[in-house]
N, C-alpha and C positions, 0 to 999 in steps of 0.2 A: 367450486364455482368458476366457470369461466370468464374472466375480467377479460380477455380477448374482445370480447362481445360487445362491453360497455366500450373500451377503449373505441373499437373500428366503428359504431356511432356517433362517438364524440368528435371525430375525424372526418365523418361522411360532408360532402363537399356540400350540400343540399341543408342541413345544419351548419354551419361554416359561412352560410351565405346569411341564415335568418340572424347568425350571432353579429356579423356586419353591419347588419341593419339596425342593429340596436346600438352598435359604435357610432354609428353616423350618428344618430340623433345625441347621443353622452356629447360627441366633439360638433352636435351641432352644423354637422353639415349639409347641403344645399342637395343631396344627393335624394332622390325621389324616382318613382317608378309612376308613371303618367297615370292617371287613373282609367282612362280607356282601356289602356294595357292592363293594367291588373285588372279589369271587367273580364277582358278577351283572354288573357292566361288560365284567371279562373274558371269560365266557362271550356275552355279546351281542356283541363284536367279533368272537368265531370264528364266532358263528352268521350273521351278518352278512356277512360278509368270503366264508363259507364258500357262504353263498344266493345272492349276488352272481355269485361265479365260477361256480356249477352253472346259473345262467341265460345267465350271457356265454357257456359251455358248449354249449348246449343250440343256441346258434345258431351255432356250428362244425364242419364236418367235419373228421373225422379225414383226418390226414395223416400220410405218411412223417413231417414235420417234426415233430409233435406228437411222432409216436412216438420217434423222435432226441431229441425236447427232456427226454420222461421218461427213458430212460435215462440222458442226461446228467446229469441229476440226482442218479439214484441215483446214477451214480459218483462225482460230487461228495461225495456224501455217506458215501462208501467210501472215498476217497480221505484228503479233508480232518483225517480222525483218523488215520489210517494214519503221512502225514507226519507230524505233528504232536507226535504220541507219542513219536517217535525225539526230536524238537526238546526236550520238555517233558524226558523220562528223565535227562536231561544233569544236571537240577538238582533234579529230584523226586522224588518215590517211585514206586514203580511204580502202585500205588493211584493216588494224585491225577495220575499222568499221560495213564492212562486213562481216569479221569472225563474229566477237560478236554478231553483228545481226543476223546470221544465228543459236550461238549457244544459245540464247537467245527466238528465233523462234522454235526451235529444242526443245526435252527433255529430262529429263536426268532419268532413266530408273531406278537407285538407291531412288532418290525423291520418283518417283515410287510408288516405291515396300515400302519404308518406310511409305509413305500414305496410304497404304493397310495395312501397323502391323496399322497405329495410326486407321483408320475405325474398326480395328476388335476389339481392345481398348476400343470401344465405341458402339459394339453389334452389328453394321453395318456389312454387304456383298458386295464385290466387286462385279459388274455384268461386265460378260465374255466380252461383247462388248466395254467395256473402256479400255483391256485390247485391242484388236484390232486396239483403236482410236489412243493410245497411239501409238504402230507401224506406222500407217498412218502419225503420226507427225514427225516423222523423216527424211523424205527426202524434203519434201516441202519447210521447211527454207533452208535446205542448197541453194535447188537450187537459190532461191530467194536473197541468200545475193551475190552469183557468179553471177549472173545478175546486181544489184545493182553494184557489183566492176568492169564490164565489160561496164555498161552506165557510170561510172563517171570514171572511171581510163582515163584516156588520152597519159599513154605510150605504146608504139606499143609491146616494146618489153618484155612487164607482160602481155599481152596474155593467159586467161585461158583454160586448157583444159576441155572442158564442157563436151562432151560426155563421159570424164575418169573420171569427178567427180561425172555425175549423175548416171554412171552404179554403182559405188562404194556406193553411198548414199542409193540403193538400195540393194547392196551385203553385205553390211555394215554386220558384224558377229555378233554383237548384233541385229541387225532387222531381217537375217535368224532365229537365234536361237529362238527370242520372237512368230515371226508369226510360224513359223515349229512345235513349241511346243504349242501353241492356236492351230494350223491344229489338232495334232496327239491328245490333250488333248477334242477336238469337235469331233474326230469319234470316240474314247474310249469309251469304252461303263462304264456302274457303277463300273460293278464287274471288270475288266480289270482295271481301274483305281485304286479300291481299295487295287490290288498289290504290287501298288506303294505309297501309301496316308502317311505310315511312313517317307519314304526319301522327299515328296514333300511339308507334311503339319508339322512333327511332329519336324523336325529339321531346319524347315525354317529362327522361330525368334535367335537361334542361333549362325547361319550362319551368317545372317542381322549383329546381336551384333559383330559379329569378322572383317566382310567386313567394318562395321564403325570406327572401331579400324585402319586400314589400310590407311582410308579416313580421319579420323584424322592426323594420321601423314605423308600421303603425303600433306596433305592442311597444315601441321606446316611449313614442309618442302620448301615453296612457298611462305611462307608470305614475308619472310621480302625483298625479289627480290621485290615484286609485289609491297610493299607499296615506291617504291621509286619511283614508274610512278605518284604520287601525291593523290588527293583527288577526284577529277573527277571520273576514274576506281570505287575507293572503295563506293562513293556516290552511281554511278549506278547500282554498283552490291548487294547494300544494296534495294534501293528505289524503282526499276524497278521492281522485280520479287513481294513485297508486292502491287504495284500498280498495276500489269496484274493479281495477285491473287483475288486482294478483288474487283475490279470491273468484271472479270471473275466469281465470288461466286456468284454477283450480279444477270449479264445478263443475267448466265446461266440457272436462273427461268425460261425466255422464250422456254427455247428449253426439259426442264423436270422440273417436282416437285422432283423427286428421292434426298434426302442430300446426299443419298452416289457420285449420279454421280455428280450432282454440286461441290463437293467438289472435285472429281478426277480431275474434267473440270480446276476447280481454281488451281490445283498443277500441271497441265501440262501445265497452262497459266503461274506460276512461276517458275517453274524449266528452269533449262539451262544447256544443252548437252557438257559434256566434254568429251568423248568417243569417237562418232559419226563425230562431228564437228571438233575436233581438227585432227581427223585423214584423214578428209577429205581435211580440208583446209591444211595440210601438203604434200599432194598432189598437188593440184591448185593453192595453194596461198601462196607461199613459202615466202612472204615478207613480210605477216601479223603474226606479234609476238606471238608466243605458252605462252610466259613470262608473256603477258597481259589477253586473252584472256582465258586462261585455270584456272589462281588462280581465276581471277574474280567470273568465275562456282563455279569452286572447295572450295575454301577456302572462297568464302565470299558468294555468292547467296545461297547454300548449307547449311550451318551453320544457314544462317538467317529463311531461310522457313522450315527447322525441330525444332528451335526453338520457333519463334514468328510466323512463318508465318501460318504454318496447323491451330495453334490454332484458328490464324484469321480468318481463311477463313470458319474451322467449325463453328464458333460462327454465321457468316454472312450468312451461309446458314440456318441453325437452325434459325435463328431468321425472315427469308424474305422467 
């Protein structure tokens, strides 16, 4: 096994910057990242991320494989909370086992986009259709965990509103922004693109390094609320995203040989949607706890798959 690997991401300056963030908040200091800016950083990584893939796009033919590789996706994304739900119910409410399911099924678009600095890390290309897949995962857990809380909930009066959470899961401003910018980035032509290749490719890792800086200390920000729900939450949100990662690294030999896209397949079987999910279930599911289900993503699933988890899952692909 190459510890090479794990080392030079524990190093990466972009991790480095989110571990800061969470020293500031331990020594309590005054250091913050404006919330505008984190709007606008964030928004520029999707648009970014999103231009990027509609060009690598654009120079692809479609294939059986492609087409294999979207539906696996969405089944990932069908699946992922489906299990997961029965796992949570054991010790939760049906409300927040839902959510989690859903945001656990879902993905989280920062994960992402960090997967694509560590593949280019390692001389690897993103291909334009994963960034697609990645969209495609967005809505299909939500809908599946509002289902899940609508067959087992048994109060009349927690009633979901389905058709407001599934137009939303869809309108969702992070999945306009990713798919709008794959669209505009897949009919741009080279030279048109290349107007923009400073602000989309040259200022990218950056960006990344300051958005983690923000994500560090909102994840400081959360902990010590979250670890009072016990050990169960933190177990799950450690053990679940390396379990759906490394057997995702696995299976997804069957559906390509590509290590780059096995490995995006395995970071979008591990990540978990705080974004997306919590703002949807703040809608629908007003009495599944933000408290629980958002540090879980944020402050522990997050941490553990930019840490230990990519490195896994490259080694597993490389190596099978």
């Amino acid at each position: 096994m190459n510890y090479n690997l794990l080392i030079e991401n524990l190093t990466n300056p972009a991790l480095l910057f989110f571990i800061l963030g969470l020293i500031a908040v331990y020594f309590k200091s005054d250091l913050e990242i404006p919330a505008n800016s984190s709007k606008f950083i964030s928004l520029y990584l999707l648009f970014a991320i999103g231009f990027k893939g509609g060009q690598e796009l654009s120079h692809e033919t479609f294939t059986s494989e492609i087409g294999l590789s979207m539906l696996f996706g969405v089944f990932l994304s069908l699946f992922i909370p489906f299990y997961t739900f029965f796992i949570l119910k054991r010790k939760l409410s049906i409300f927040d086992s839902g959510a989690i399911a859903a945001a656990y099924g879902s993905v989280s678009a920062v994960t992402f986009v960090t997967g694509v600095s560590y593949l280019e890390s390692q001389q690897l290309t993103l291909h334009g259709h994963m960034v697609a897949i990645m969209a495609l995962m967005e809505s299909p857990a939500i809908i599946i965990g509002l289902v899940l809380i609508s067959i087992f909930n048994k109060t009349e009066s927690n009633k979901i509103d389905k058709r407001g959470v599934i137009k939303h899961s869809f309108t969702n401003g992070s999945v306009l922004l990713i798919l709008g910018s794959l669209i505009i980035g897949y009919l741009a032509n080279a030279k048109q693109a290349e107007g923009i290749k400073p602000f989309t490719n040259d200022l990218f890792k950056g960006f990344l390094a300051i958005f983690l800086l923000d994500m560090g200390i909102t994840s400081g920000k959360k902990l010590k609320a979250f670890f009072s729900f016990g050990m169960f939450p933190t177990a799950f949100a450690s053990l679940i995203p390396l379990v759906n990662g490394s057997v995702i690294a696995l299976v997804s030999s069957f559906i390509t040989d590509d290590v780059a896209n096995r490995f995006i397949f395995a970071i979008l079987a591990a990540s978990a949607s705080y974004i997306a999910v919590p703002a949807a279930m703040k809608i629908s599911v007003p009495k599944a706890n933000p408290g629980l289900f958002l540090p879980m993503a944020l402050a522990v699933t997050f941490p553990v798959n930019i840490t230990i988890g990519m490195p896994i899952y490259f080694l597993i692909v490389q190596s099978t």
